[in-house]
Backbone as JSON, one array per atom type, in Angstrom:
{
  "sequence": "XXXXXXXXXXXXXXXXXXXXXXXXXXXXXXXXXXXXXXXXXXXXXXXXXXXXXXXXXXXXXXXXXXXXXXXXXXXXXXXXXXXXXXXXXXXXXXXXXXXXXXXXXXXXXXXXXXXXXXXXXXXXXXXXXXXXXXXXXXXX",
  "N": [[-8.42, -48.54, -47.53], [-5.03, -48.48, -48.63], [-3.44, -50.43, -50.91], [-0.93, -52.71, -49.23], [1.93, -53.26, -50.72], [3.85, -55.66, -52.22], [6.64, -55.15, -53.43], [7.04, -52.66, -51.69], [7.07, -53.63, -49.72], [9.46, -55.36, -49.73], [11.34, -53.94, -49.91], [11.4, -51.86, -47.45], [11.76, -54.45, -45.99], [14.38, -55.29, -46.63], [16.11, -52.97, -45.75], [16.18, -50.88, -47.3], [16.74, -46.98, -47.6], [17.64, -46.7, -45.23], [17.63, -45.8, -41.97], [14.79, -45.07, -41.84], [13.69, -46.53, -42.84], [14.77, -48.69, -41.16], [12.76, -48.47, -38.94], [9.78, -48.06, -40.05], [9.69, -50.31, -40.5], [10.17, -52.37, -37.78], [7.72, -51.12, -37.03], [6.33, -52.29, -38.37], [6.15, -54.89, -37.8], [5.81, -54.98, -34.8], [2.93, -54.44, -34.89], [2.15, -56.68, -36.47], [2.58, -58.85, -35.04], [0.77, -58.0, -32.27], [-2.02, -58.85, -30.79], [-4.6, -61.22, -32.26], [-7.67, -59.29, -32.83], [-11.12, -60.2, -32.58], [-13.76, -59.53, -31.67], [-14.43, -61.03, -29.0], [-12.5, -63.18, -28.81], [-9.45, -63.66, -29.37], [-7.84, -65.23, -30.97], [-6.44, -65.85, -33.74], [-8.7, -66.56, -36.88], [-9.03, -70.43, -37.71], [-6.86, -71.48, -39.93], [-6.46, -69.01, -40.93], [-3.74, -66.68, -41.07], [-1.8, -64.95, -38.96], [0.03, -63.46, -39.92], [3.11, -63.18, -38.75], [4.16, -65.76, -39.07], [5.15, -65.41, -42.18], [6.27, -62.91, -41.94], [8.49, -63.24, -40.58], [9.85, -64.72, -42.51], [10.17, -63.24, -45.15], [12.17, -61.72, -44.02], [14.57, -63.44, -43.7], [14.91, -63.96, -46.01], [15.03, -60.88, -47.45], [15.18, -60.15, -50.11], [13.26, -62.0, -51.4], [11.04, -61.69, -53.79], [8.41, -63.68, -53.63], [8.16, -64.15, -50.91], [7.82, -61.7, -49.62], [5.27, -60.93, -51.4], [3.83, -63.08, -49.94], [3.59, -62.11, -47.4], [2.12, -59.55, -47.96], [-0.44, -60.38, -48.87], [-1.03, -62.18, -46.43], [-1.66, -59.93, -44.65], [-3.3, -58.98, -46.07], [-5.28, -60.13, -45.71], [-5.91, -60.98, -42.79], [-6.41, -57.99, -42.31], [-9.17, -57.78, -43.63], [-10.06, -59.18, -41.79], [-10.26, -58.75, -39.29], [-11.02, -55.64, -37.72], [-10.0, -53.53, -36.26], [-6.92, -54.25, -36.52], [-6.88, -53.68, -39.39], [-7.13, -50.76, -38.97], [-5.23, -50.1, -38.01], [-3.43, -50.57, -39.3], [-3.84, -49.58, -41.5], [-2.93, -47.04, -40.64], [-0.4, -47.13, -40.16], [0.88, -47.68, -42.43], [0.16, -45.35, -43.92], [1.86, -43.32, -42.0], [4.16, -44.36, -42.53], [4.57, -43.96, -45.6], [4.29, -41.39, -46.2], [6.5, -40.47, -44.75], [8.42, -41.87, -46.19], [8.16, -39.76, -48.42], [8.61, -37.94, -47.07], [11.7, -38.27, -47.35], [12.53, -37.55, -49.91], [14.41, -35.39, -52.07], [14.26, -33.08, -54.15], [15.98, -31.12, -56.46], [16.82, -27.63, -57.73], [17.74, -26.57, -60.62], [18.74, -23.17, -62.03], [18.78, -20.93, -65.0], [21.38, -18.67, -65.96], [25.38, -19.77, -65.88], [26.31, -22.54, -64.06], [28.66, -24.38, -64.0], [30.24, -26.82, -62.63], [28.11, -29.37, -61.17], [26.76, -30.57, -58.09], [24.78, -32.96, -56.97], [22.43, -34.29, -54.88], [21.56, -36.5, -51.74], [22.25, -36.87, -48.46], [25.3, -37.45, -47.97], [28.2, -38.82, -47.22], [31.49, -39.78, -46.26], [32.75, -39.05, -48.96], [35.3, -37.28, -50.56], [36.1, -34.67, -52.6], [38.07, -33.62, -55.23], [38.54, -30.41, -56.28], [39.9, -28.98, -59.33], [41.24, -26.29, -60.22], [40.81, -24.5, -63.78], [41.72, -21.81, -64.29], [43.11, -19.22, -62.4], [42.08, -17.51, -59.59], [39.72, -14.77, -59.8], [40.5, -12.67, -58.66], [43.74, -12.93, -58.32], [44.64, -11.99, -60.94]],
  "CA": [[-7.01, -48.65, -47.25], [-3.85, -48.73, -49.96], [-2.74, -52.03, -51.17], [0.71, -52.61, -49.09], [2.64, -53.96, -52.14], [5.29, -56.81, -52.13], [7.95, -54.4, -53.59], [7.33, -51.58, -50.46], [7.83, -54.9, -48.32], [10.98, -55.98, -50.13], [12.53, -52.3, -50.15], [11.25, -52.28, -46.09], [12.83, -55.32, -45.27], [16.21, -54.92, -47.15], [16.5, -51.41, -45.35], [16.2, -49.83, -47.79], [15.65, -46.3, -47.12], [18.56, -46.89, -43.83], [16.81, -45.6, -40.86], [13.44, -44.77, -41.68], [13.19, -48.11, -43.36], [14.6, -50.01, -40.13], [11.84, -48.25, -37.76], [8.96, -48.93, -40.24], [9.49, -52.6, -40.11], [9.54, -52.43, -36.41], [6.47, -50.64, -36.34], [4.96, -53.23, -38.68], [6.6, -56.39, -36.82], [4.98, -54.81, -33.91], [1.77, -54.53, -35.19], [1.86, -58.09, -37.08], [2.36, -59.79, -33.35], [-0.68, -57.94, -31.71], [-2.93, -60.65, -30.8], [-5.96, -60.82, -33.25], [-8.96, -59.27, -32.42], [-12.35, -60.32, -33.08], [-14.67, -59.15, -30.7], [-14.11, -61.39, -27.73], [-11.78, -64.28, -29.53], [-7.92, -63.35, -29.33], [-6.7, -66.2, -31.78], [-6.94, -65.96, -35.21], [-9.37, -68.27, -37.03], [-8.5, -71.65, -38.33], [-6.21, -71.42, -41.59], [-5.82, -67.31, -41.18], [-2.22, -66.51, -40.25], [-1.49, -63.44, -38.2], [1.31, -62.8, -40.82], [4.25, -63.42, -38.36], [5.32, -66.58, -40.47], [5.33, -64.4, -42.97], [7.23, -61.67, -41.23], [10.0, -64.24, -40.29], [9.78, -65.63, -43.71], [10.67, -61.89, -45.2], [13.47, -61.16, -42.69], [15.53, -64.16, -43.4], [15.53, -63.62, -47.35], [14.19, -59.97, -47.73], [15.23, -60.0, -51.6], [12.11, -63.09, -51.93], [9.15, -61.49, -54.04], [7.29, -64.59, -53.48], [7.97, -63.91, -49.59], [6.85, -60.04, -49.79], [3.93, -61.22, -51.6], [2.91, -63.76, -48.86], [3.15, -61.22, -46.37], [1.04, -58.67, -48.42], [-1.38, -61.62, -49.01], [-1.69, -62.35, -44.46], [-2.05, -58.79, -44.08], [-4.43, -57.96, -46.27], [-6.39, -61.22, -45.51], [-6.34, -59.72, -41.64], [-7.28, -56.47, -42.36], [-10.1, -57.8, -43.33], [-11.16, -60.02, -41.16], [-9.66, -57.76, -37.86], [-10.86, -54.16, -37.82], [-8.65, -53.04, -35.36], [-5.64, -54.36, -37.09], [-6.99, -53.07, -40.34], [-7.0, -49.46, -38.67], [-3.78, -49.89, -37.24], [-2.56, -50.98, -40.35], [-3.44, -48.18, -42.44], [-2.48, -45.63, -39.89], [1.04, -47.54, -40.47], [1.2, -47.24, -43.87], [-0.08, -43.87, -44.07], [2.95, -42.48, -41.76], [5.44, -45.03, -43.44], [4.67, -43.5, -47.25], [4.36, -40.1, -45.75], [7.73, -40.6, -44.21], [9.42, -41.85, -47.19], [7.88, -38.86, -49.27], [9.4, -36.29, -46.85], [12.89, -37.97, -47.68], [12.8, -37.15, -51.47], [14.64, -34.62, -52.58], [13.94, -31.84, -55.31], [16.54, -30.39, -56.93], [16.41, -27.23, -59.46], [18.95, -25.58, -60.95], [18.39, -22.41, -63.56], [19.67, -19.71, -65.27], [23.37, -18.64, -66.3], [25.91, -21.31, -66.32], [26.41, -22.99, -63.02], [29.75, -25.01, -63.69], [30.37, -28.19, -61.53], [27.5, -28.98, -59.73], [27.04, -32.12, -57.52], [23.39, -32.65, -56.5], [22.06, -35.75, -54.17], [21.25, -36.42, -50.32], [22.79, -37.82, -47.46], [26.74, -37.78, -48.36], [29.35, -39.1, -46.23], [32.57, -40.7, -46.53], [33.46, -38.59, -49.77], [36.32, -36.17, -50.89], [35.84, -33.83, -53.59], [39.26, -32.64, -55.81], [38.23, -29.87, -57.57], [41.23, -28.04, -60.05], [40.66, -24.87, -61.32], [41.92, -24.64, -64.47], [42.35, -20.54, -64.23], [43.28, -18.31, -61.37], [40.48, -16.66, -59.29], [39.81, -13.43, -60.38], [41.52, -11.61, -57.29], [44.78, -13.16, -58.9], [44.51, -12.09, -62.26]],
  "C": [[-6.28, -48.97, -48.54], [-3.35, -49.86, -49.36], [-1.37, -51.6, -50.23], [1.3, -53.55, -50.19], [3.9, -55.07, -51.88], [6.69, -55.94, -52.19], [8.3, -53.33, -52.05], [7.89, -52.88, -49.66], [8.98, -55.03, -48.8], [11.93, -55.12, -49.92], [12.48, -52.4, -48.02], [12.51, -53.11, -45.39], [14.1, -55.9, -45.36], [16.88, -54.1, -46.0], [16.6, -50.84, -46.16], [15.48, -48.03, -47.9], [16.48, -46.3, -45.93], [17.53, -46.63, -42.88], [15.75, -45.67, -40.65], [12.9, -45.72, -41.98], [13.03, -49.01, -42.22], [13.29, -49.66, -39.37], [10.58, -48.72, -38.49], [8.82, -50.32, -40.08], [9.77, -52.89, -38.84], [8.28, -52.33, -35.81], [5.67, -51.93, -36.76], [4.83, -55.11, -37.95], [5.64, -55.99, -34.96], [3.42, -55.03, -34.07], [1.63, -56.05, -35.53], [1.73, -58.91, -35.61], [1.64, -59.28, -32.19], [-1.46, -58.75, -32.06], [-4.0, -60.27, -31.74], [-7.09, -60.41, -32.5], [-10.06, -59.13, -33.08], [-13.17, -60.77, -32.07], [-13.8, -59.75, -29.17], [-12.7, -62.2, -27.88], [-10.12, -63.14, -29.76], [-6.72, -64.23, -30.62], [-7.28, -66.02, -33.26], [-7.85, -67.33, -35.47], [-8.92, -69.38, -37.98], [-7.8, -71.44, -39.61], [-5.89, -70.16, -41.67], [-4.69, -67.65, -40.76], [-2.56, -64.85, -40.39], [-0.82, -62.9, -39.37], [2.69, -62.8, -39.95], [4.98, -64.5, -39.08], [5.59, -65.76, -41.07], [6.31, -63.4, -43.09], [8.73, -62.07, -41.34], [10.54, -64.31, -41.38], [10.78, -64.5, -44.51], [12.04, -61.55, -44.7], [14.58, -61.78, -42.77], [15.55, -64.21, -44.73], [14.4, -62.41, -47.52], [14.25, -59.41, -49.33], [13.85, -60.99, -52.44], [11.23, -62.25, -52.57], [8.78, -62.18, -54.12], [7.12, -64.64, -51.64], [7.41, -63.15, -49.39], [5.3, -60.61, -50.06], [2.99, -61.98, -50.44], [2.74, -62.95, -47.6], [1.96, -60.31, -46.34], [-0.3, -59.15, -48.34], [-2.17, -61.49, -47.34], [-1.96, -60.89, -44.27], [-3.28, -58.37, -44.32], [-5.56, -58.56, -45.64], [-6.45, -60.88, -43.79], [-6.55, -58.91, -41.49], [-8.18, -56.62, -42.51], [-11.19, -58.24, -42.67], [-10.88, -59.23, -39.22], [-9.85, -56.27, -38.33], [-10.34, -53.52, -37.4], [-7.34, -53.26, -35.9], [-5.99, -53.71, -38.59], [-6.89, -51.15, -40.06], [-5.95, -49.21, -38.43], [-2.64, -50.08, -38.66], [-2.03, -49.91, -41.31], [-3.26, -47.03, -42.03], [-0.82, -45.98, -39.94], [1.33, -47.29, -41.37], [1.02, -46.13, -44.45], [1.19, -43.18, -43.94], [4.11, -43.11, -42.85], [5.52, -44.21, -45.19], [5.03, -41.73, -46.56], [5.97, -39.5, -45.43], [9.34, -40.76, -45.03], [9.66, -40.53, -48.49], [8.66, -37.87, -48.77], [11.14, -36.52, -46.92], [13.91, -37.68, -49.16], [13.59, -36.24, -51.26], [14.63, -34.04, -54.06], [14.79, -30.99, -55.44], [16.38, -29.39, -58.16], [17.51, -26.4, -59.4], [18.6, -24.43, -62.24], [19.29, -21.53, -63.53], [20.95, -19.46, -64.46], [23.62, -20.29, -66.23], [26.8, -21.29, -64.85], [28.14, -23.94, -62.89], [29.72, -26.31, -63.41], [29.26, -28.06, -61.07], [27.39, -30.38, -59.55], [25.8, -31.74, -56.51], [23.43, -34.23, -55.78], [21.57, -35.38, -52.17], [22.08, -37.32, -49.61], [24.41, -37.9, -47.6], [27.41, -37.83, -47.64], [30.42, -39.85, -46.96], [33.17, -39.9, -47.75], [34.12, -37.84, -49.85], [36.29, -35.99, -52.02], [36.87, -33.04, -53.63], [38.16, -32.1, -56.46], [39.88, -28.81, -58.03], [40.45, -27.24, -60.85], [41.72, -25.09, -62.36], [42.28, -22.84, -65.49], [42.34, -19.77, -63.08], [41.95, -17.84, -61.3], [40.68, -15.33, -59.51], [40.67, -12.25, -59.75], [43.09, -11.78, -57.5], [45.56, -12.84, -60.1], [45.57, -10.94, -62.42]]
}
């Protein structure tokens, strides 16, 4: 399984990333408060934490990298001691990177000379003057 990193948590639990950000950190708040399992035993053992402190901890200053980190820390330290949450974990983090990868965008621009151009994703709220500063050719 890939390290989950403090920074993915911090970007996560900002929102950063709007939508796709809020639902990962649902999925993983979901997952973090599935009961522990080990074998028969439902409770974590003595001194582990589930990672819900943690979670909380995160949520109520999600700019902390010493919070992120303690989350990264309970997770990993249940992944390995819960195989079931370690599967579940990295089937989370799998879609979650996967998810953020398919909202890149790749822009290319070539050959001749293109003018104005105005590249990015997602745009709302803006208005775009543009002034010509010669008649269109059908005017000429």
């Amino acid at each position: 399984m890939d390290p989950i990193t403090a920074a993915a948590l911090t970007a996560l639990a900002g929102g950063l990333g709007g939508e796709a950000a809020r639902q990962a950190w649902q999925g993983l708040s979901a997952l973090v408060r599935r009961p522990f399992s080990r074998g028969e035993a439902l409770d974590a053992p003595p001194g582990v934490s589930t990672g819900e402190l943690e979670l909380a901890s995160l949520e109520d200053a999600p700019a902390d990298p010493m919070r992120a980190q303690a989350l990264a820390t309970a997770l990993g330290v249940r992944a390995a001691l819960d195989g079931e949450f370690r599967r579940l974990l990295d089937e989370w983090w799998q879609q979650t990177r996967a998810g953020a990868e398919a909202g890149d965008v790749h822009n290319h621009i070539s050959g001749g000379t293109q003018g104005e151009v105005f590249q990015g994703r997602d745009f709302s709220g803006i208005t775009l003057h543009v002034h010509r500063t010669s008649p269109p050719a059908d005017q000429r």
